[in-house]
C-alpha positions as CSV (number, residue, x, y, z in Angstrom):
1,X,126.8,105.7,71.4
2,X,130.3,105.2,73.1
3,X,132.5,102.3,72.8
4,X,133.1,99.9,75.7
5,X,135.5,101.1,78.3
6,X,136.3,97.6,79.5
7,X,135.9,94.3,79.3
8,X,137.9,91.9,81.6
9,X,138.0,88.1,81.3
10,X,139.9,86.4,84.2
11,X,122.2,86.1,87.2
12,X,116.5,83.0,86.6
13,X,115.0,81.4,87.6
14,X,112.1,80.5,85.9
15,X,110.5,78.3,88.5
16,X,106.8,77.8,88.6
17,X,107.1,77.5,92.1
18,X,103.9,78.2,94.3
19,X,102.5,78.3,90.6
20,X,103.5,81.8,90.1
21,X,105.1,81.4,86.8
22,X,106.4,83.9,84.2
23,X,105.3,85.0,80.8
24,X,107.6,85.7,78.3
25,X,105.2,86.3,75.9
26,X,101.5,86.8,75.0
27,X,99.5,83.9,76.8
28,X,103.0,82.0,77.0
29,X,103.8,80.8,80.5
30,X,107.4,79.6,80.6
31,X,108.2,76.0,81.5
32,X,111.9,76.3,81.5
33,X,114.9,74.9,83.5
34,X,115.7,77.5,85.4
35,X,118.5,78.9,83.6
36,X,117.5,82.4,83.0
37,X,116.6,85.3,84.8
38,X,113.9,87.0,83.4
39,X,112.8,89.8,85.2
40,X,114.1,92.2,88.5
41,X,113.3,89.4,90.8
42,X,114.1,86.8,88.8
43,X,110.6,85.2,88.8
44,X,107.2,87.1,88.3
45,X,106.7,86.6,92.0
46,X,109.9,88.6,92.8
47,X,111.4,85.2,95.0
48,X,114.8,85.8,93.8
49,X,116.0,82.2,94.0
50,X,117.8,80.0,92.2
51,X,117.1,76.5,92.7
52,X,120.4,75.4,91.1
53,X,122.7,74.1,93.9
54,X,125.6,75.5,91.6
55,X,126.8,77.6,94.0
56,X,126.2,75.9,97.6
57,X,127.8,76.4,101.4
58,X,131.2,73.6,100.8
59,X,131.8,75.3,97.3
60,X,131.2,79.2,97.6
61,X,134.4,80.2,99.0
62,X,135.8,78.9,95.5
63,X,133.7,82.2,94.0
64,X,136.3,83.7,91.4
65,X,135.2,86.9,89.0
66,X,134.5,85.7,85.4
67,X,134.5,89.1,83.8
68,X,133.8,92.6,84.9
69,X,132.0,94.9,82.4
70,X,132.4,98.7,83.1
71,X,129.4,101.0,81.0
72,X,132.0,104.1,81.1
73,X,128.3,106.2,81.3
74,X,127.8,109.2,83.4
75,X,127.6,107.7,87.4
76,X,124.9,107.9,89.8
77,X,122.5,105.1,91.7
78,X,123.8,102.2,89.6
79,X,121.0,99.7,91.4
80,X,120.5,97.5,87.8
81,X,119.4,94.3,88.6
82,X,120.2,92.4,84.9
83,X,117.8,90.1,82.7
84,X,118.9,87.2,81.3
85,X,118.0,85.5,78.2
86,X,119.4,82.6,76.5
87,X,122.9,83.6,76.9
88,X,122.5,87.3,76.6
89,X,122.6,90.2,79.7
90,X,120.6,93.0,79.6
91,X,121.2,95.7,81.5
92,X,120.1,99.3,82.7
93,X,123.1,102.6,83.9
94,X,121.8,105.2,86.2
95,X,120.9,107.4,83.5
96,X,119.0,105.1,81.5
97,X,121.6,103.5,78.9
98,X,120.8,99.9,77.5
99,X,123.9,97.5,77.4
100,X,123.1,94.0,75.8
101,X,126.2,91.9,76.4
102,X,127.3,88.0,76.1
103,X,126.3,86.5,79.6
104,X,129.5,83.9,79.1
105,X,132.3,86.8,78.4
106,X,130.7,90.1,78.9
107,X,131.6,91.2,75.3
108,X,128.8,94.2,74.5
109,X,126.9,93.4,71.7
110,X,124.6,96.5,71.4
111,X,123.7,99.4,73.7
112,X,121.4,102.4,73.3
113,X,121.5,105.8,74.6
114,X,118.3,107.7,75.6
115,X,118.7,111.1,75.9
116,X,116.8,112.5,79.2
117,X,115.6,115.9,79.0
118,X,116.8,117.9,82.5
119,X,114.9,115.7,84.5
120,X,112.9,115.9,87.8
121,X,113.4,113.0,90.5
122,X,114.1,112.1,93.8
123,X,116.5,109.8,95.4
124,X,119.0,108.6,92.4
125,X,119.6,109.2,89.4
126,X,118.6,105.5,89.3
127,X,117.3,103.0,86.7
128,X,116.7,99.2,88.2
129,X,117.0,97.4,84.6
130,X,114.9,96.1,81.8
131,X,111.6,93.7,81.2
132,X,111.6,91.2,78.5
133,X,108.4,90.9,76.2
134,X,108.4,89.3,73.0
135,X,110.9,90.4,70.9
136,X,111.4,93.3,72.8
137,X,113.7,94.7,75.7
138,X,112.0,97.6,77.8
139,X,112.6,100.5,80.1
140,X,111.0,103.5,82.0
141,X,113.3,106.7,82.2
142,X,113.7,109.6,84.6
143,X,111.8,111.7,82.7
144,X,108.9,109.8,83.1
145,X,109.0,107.8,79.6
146,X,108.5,104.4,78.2
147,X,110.5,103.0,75.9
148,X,111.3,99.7,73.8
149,X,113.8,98.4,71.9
150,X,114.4,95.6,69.6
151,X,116.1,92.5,71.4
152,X,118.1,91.8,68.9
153,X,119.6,95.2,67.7
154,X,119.2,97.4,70.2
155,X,117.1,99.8,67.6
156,X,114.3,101.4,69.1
157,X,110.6,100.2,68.1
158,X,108.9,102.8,70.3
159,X,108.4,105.3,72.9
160,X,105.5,106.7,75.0
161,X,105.1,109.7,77.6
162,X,103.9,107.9,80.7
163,X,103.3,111.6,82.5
164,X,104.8,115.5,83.1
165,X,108.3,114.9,84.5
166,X,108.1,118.8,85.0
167,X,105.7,118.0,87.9
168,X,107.8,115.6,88.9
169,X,106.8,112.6,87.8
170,X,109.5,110.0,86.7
171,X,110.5,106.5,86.6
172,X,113.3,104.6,88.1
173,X,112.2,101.1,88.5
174,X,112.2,97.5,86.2
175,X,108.6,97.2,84.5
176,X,106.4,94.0,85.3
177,X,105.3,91.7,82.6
178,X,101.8,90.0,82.1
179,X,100.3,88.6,79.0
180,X,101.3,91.3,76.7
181,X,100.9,94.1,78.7
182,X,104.2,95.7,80.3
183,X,102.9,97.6,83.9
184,X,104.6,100.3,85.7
185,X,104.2,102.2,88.6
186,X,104.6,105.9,88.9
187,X,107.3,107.8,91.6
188,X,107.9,111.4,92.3
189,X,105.6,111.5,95.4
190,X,108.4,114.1,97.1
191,X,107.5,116.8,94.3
192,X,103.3,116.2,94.8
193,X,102.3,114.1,92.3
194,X,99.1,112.0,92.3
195,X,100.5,108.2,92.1
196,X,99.1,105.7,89.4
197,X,99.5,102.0,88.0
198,X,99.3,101.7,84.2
199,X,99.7,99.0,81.5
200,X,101.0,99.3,78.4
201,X,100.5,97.5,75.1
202,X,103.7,95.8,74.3
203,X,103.0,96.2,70.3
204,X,103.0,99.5,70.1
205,X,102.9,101.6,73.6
206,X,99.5,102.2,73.8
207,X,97.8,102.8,77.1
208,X,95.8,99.4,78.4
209,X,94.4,100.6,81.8
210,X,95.3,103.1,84.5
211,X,94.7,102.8,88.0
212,X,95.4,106.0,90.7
213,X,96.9,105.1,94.2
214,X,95.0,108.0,94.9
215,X,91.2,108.2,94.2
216,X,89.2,111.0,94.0
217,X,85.9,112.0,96.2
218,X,83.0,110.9,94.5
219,X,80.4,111.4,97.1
220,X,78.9,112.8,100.1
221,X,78.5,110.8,103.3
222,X,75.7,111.7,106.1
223,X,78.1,112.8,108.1
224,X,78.9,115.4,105.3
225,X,82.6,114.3,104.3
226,X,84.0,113.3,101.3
227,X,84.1,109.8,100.4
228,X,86.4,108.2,97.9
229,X,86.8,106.4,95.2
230,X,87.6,102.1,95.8
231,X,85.8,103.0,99.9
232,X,84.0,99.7,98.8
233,X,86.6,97.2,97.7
234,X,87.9,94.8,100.3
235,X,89.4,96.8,102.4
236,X,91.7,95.5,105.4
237,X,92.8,97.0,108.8
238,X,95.9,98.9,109.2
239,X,99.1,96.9,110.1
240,X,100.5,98.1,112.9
241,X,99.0,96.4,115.8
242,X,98.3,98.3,118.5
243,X,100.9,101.0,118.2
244,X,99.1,104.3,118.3
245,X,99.4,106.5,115.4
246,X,98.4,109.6,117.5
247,X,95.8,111.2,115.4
248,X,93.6,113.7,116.2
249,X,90.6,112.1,114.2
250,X,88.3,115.0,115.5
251,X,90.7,117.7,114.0
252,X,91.1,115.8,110.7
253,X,87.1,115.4,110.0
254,X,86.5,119.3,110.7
255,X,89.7,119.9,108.6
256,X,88.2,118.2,106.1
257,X,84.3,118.9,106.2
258,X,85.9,122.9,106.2
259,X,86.3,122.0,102.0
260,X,90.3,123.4,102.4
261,X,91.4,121.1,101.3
262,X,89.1,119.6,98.5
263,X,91.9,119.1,96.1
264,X,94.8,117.9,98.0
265,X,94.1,114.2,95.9
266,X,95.4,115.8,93.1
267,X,98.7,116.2,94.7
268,X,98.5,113.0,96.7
269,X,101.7,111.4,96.0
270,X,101.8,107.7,97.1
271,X,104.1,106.9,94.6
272,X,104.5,103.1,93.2
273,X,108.8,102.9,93.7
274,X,109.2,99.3,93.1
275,X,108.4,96.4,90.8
276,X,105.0,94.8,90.3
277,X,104.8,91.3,91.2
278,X,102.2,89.0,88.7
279,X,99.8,86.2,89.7
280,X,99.6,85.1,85.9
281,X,97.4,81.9,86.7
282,X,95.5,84.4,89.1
283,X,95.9,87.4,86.4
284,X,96.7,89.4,89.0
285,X,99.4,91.8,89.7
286,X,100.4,93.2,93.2
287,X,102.4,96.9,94.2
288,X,103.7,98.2,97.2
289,X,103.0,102.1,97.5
290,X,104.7,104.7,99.2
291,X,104.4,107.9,101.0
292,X,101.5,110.6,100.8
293,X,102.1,114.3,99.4
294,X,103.5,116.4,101.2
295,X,105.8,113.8,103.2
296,X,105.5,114.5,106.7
297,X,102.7,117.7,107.1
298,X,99.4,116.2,107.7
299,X,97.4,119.1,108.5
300,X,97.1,119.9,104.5
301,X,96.2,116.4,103.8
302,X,93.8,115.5,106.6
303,X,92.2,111.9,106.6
304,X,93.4,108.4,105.7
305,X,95.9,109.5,102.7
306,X,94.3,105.9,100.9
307,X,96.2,104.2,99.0
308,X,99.3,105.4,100.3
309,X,101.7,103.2,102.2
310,X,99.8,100.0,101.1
311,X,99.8,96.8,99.3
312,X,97.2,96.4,96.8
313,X,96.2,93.7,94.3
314,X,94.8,95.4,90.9
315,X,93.4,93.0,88.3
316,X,96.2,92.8,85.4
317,X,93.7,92.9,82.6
318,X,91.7,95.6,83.1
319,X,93.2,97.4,86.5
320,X,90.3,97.1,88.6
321,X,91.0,97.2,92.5
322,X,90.7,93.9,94.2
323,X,92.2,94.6,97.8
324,X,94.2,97.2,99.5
325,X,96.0,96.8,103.0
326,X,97.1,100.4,104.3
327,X,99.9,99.5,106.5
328,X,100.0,103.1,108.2
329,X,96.7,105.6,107.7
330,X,98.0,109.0,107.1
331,X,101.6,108.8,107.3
332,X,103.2,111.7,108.5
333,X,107.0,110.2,109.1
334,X,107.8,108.6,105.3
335,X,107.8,105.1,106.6
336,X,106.4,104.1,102.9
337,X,106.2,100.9,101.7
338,X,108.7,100.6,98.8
339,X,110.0,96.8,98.8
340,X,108.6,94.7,95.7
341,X,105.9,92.2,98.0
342,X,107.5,88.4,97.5
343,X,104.6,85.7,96.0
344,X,105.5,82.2,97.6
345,X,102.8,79.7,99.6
346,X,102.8,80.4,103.4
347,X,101.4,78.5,106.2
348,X,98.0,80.2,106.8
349,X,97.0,80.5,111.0
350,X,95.6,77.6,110.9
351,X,98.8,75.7,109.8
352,X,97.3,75.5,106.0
353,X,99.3,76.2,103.2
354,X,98.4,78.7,101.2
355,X,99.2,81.9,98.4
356,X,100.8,84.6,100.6
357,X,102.2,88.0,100.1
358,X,105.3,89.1,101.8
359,X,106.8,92.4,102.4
360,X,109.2,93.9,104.5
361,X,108.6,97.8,105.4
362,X,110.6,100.5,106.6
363,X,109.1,100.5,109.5
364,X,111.4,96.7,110.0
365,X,108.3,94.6,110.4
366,X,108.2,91.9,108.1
367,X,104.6,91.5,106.6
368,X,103.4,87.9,105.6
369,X,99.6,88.3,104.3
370,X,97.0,86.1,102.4
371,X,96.8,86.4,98.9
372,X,92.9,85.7,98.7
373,X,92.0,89.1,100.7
374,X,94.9,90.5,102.1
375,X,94.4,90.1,105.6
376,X,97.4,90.2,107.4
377,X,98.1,86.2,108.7
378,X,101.5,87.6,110.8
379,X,104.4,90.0,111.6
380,X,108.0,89.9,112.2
381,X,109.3,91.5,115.6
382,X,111.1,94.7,114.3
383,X,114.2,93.9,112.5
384,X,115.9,96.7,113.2
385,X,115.6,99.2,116.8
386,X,112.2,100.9,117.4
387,X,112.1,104.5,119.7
388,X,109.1,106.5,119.9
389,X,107.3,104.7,117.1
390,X,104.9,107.4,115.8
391,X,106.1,110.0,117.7
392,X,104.9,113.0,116.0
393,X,107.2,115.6,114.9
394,X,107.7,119.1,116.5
395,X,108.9,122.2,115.1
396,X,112.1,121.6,117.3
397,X,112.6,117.7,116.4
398,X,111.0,114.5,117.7
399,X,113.8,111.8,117.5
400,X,112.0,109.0,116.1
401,X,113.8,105.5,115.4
402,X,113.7,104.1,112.1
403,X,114.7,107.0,110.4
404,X,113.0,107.6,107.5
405,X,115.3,105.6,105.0
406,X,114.3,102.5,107.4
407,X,114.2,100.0,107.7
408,X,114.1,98.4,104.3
409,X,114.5,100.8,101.6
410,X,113.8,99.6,98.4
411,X,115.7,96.7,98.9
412,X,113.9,93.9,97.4
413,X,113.8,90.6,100.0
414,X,114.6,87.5,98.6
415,X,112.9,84.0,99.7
416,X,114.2,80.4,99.8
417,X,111.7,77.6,99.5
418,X,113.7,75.6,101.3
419,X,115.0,77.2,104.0
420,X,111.0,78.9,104.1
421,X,112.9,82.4,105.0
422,X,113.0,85.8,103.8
423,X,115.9,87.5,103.5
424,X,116.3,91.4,104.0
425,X,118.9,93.6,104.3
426,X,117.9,96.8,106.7
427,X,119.3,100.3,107.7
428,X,119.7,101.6,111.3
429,X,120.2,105.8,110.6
430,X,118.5,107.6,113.9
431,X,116.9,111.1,112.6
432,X,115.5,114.0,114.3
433,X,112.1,114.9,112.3
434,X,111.2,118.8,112.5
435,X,107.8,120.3,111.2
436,X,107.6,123.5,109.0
437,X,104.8,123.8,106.5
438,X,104.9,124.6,103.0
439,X,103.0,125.0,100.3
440,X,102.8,122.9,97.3
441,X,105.0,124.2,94.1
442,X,104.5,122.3,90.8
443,X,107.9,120.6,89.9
444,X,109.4,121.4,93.5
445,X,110.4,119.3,96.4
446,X,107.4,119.2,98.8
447,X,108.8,117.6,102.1
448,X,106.4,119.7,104.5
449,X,109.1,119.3,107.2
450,X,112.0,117.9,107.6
451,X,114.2,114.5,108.6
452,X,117.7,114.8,109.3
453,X,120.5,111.9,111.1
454,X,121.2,113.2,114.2
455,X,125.0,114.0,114.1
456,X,127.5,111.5,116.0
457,X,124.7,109.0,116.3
458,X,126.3,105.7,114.7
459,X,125.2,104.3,111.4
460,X,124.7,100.5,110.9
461,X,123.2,97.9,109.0
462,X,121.8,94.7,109.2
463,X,120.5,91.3,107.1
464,X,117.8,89.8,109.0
465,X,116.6,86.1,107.5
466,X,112.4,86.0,108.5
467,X,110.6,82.7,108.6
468,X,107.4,83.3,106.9
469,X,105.6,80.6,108.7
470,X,106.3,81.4,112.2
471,X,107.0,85.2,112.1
472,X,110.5,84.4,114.2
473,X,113.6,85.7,113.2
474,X,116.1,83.2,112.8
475,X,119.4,85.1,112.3
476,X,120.8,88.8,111.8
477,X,124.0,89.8,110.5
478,X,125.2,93.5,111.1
479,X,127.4,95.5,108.9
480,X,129.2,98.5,109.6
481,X,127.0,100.8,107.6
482,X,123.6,101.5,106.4
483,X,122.3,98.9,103.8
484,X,120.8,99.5,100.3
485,X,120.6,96.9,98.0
486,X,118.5,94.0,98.3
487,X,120.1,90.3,97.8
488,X,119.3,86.9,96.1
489,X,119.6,82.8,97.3
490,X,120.4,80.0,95.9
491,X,119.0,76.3,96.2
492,X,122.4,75.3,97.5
493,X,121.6,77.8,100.4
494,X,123.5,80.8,99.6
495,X,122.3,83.9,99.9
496,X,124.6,86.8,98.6
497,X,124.2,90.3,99.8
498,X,126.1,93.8,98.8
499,X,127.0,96.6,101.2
500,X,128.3,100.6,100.7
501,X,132.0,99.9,101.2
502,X,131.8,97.3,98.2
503,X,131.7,94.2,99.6
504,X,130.0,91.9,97.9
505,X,129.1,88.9,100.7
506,X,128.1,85.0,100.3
507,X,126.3,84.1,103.4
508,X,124.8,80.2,104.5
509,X,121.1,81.1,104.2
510,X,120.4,78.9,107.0
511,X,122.9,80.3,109.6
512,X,124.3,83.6,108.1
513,X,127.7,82.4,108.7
514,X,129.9,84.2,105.9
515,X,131.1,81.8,103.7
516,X,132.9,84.3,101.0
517,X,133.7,88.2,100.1
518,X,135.0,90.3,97.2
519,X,135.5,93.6,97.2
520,X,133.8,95.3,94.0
521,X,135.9,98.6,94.2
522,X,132.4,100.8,94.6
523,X,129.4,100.6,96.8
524,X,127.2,97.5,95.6
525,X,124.3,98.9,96.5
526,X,122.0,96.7,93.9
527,X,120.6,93.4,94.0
528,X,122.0,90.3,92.2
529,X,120.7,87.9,90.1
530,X,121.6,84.0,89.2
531,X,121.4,82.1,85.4
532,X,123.2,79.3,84.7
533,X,125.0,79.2,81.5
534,X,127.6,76.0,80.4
535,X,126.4,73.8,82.5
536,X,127.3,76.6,86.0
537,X,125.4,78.6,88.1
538,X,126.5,82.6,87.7
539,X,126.1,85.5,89.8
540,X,125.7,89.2,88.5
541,X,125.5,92.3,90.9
542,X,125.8,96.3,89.8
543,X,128.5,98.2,91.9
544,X,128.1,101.5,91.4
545,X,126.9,103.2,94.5
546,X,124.0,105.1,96.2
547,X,122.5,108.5,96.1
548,X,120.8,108.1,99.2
549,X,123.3,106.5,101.5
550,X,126.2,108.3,99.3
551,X,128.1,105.1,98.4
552,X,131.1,105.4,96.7
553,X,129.9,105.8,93.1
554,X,131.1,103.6,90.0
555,X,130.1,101.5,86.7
556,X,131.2,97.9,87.2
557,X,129.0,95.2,86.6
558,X,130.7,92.0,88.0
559,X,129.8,88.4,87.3
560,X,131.2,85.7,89.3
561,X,131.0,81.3,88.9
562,X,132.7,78.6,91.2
563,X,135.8,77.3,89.2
């Protein structure tokens, strides 16, 4: 362990709103005031609100820093989102170190150091915090681990092998909570892994249940292909309208009736990026999934690549599909879908209210589904450019607009019950994609072609604020570069949002007027969260930077409060 390099003087809500509330232990649903914030998106619906009006549009400009703690840890993607629990911040570093510090003064009070083996991952290194459980704090590691420690100490109580990080499997998001099972997702789809969901016992690490985002062929159809496991759950149409994906069905249904390629489930990918979000009075729990294996060569992965690039709703107690919604069948441009999904009631098409499911893609289409089967009630005009949308790529480059960071990447949106918007923060980056094919290498990147910006093309980026009833876009904001992040809002109708060159921003929620700014002296490039401790609302965002947008890199953890 190392000492604290600095600690400066000078975040949740636990709403039960849309009856998505969140356990903080075995059959324990919490019924508190909303001071803490106990998971990445605050609630177990991933809202990210606040409804304190602690921080609202006539006082944010008064926004001063309350203390700043710096981990002094090796740097990387430092995208933490921190829990907080009566009074105490927990936090994750880039390279999986634990901080527990006092929410009111940022003194450290424990931390613990796991040591990574030389690890396999994409896209960081990267860990997005901690889940709370009983009396323990826990995290998932780049090298593909699980591990718990004691709340109070900091010792550890155990640790479990989720999978082989030498094949590339590894872990670099905030594990959801239900009952007393802790549920994680699996990444590493770039390197040809075969995604999964899993639950863990929170006693002792056990395994609970284990679901694979990619299923295997269990039988023969008349036709003489392959069908697959979960063909018979509810399955809905793909999202995207009436855009052609330009697939040569014929070509895929000989390519696969051949038998060449029987096995390419196993290397599947479709990895699980980003944080569950839990129906506990459903007992449900719902993932985004991302991009087949390899990324963008189809012709070795012929068919509908199922459950890639979906939204799915698994049964938390035994992990039993219940409904999948591919967004895009057989992905061959990485437009994944890596944004936690957002639980909140929604106006149904016939004006009803009911449980919804909101995402926002990289593809810049917000998606606002029903919670009872999936089926897709609207979606958002493209919040960012579209230019030849599905385009397929050639050996000598098919500009295709997004690129394939987005859109939203990974950002988690954040959702105000009172203003009834979403709020996502977007990237414009114009790429060129370029085919080559390659074969799969176990532990190796496994692209299949290529992406790359398209040099002297401008860079931008964008907060677009979605109303989840009507679809319509009711305000953008553009910032100079690319955006990584995600943000969070307040029920005095704040919403703050970070960007690359380390501005941190407070913006009216109903207008996106800027209403405040500090600059965090690194990229702040991970989304915030909001407690209320001493009778004020706080706000806590990571600055630290971004592997994939190469933001300044750093180790500050800021916490700010209206004087």
């Amino acid at each position: 362990m190392t000492s604290i390099k600095k600690t400066l003087s000078v975040a949740t809500v636990l709403a039960t709103i849309s009856g998505f509330a969140y356990a903080t232990s075995a059959g324990e649903y919490a019924k508190l005031p909303g001071k803490n914030w106990l998971g990445y998106g605050g609630d177990a619906g991933q809202q990210r609100y606040h409804p304190s009006d602690g921080i609202n549009v006539n006082n944010a400009k008064n926004l001063n820093v309350k203390w700043i703690h710096q981990h002094g840890e090796k740097l990387g993607s430092h995208e933490t989102t921190p829990v907080i629990e009566d009074g105490i911040m927990y936090y994750t570093t880039p390279y999986n170190h634990v901080f527990a510090v006092d929410a009111a003064t940022g003194k450290e009070l424990w931390q613990y150091t796991h040591k990574n083996k030389p690890a396999i991952y994409c896209c960081g290194p990267n860990s997005r915090g901690v889940a709370l459980l009983k009396d323990k704090v826990v995290f998932a590691t780049l090298d593909a681990m699980l591990v718990a420690l004691d709340k109070k100490t900091g010792a550890i109580a155990w640790e479990v092998v989720i999978a082989d990080n030498e094949a590339g499997y590894s872990e670099t998001h905030t594990p959801a909570v239900y009952k007393d099972k802790i549920i994680m997702g699996m990444s590493g789809a770039e390197y040809g892994i075969r995604g999964f969901i899993s639950a863990y016992n929170i006693d002792n690490g056990k395994l609970a249940w284990k679901w694979y985002t990619v299923p295997s062929p269990t039988y023969t159809n008349p036709d003489g292909l392959k069908g697959w496991e979960g063909d018979f759950v509810n399955v809905t149409d793909p999202g995207v309208g009436d855009e052609p994906l330009n697939r040569d069905i014929a070509a895929e249904k000989a390519a696969i009736k051949s038998g060449k390629h029987d096995n390419a489930w196993k290397v599947g990918g479709a990895s699980a990026w980003m944080t569950g979000s839990v129906d506990h009075s459903e007992g449900s729990v719902y993932f985004t999934t991302g991009n087949p294996s390899p990324d963008l060569d189809g012709t070795i992965r012929p068919g509908d690549n199922r459950w890639s690039d979906a939204l799915v709703k698994i049964n938390a107690n035994n992990g039993k599909l219940i409904w999948a919604y591919q967004y895009i069948r057989h992905d061959v441009w990485d437009l994944d879908s890596v944004s936690p999904p957002i639980l909140a009631d929604v106006k149904d098409e016939s004006g009803n209210m009911v449980k919804g499911v909101i995402h926002g893609g990289k593809t810049g289409w917000v998606y606002i589904h029903a919670a009872s089967d999936g089926h897709l009630i609207r979606r958002s005009k493209e919040m960012i450019p579209h230019e030849n949308l599905f385009a397929l790529p050639t050996s000598k480059g098919t500009r295709m607009l997004p690129g394939a960071n987005g859109g939203v990447e990974w950002s988690p949106g954040a959702f105000s019950p009172k203003t009834r918007l979403s709020y996502y923060v977007n990237l414009h980056q114009p790429m060129n994609y370029i085919t080559h094919s390659a074969g799969y290498q176990k532990g190796k990147l496994w692209l299949g072609s290529a992406f790359v910006a398209i040099p002297g093309e401008k860079q931008w980026g964008r907060i677009s604020a979605v109303n989840v009833d009507t679809a319509k876009i009711e305000w953008e904001v553009d910032t100079e570069q690319p955006m990584i992040g995600g943000g969070c809002v307040t029920g005095g109708g704040v919403f703050f949002a970070g960007e690359a060159n380390g501005y941190f921003r407070a913006y009216n929620a109903k207008t996106g007027k800027k209403l405040w700014e500090f600059q965090t002296g690194a990229g702040a490039n991970a989304a915030c969260a909001l407690y209320e401790l001493g009778g004020k609302l706080h706000v806590a965002v990571a600055s630290g930077g971004n592997a994939q947008i190469n933001a300044p890199r750093g180790d500050n953890l800021l916490v700010f409060t209206v004087d």
